[in-house]
C-alpha positions in Angstrom: -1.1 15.9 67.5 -0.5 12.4 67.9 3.1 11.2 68.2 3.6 7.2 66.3 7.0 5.7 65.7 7.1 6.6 61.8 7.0 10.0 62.8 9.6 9.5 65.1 12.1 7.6 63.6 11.5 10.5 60.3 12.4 13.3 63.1 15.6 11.4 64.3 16.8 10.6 60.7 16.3 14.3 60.0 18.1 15.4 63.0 21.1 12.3 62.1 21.1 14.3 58.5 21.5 17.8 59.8 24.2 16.8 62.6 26.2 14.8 59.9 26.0 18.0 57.7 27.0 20.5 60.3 30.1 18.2 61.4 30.8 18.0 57.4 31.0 21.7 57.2 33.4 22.2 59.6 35.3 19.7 59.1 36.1 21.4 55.3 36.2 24.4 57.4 39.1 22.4 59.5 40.9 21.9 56.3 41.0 25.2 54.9 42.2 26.8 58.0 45.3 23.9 58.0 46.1 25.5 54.4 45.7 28.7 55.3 47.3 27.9 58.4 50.1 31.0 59.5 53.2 29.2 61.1 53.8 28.5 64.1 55.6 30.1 66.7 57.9 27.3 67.0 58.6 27.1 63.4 59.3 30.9 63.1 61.8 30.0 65.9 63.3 27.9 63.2 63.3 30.3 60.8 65.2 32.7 61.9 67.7 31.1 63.8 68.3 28.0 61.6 72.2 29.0 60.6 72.6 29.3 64.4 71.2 26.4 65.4 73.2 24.7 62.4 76.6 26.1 64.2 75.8 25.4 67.7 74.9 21.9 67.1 78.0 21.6 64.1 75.5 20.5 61.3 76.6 20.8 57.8 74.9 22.3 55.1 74.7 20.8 51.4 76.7 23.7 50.3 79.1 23.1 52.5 79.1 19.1 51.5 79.5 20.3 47.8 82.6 22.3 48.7 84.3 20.0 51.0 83.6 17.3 48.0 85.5 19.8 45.3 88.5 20.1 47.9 89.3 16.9 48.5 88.8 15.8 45.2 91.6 18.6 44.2 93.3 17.1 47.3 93.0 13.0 46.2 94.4 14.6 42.4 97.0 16.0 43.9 98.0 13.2 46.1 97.9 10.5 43.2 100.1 12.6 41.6 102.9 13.1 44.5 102.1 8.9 44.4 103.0 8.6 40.7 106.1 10.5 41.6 107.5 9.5 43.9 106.6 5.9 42.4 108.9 7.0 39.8 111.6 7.5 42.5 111.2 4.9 44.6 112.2 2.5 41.1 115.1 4.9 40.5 116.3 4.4 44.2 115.8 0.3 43.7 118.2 0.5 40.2 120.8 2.2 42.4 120.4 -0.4 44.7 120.7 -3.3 42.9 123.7 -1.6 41.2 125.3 -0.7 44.8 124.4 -4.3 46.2 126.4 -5.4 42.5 129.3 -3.1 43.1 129.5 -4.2 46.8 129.7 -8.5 45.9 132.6 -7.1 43.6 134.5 -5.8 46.2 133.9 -8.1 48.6 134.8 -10.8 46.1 138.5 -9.4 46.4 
């Protein structure tokens, strides 16, 4: 059997083709494992010690955002309303004042 280059050049192609298939076929055998991938050990660290880590390192949770959002909303109502009274005070205090300061230029007029 005589070996010329358009035989050889047909065996490398072929051999090219089959490599580039194999490596194909596991390479969609790569992706399926990454979706059927378990999890790690790292993230099953994560998992069940997430609220701990959350109190050790004083995160907050959205939960906990919400909530503290309600309060001081309740709180910044409550506080414009002490304002508004006190508001309402403070212009009571400033008549009796200006009446005082009146009642004082009277008497030391005498």
């Amino acid at each position: 059997m005589a070996w010329d280059w358009l035989t050889f050049w047909i065996v490398i192609l072929i051999g090219l083709l089959l490599v580039g298939l194999v490596l194909t076929f596991l390479w969609f055998l790569s992706l399926n494992k990454k979706k059927n991938k378990e999890p790690s050990h790292i993230q099953l660290y994560f998992d069940e010690n997430f609220r701990n880590i959350l109190g050790e390192w004083d995160f907050t949770t959205r939960d906990k955002v919400k909530e503290f959002k309600k309060d001081v909303s309740k709180r910044l109502i409550s506080v414009a309303g002490d304002i508004d009274i006190l508001d309402k005070k403070k212009a009571k205090l400033d008549n009796r004042m200006v009446s005082l300061e009146l009642k004082m230029k009277d008497l030391e007029g005498l």
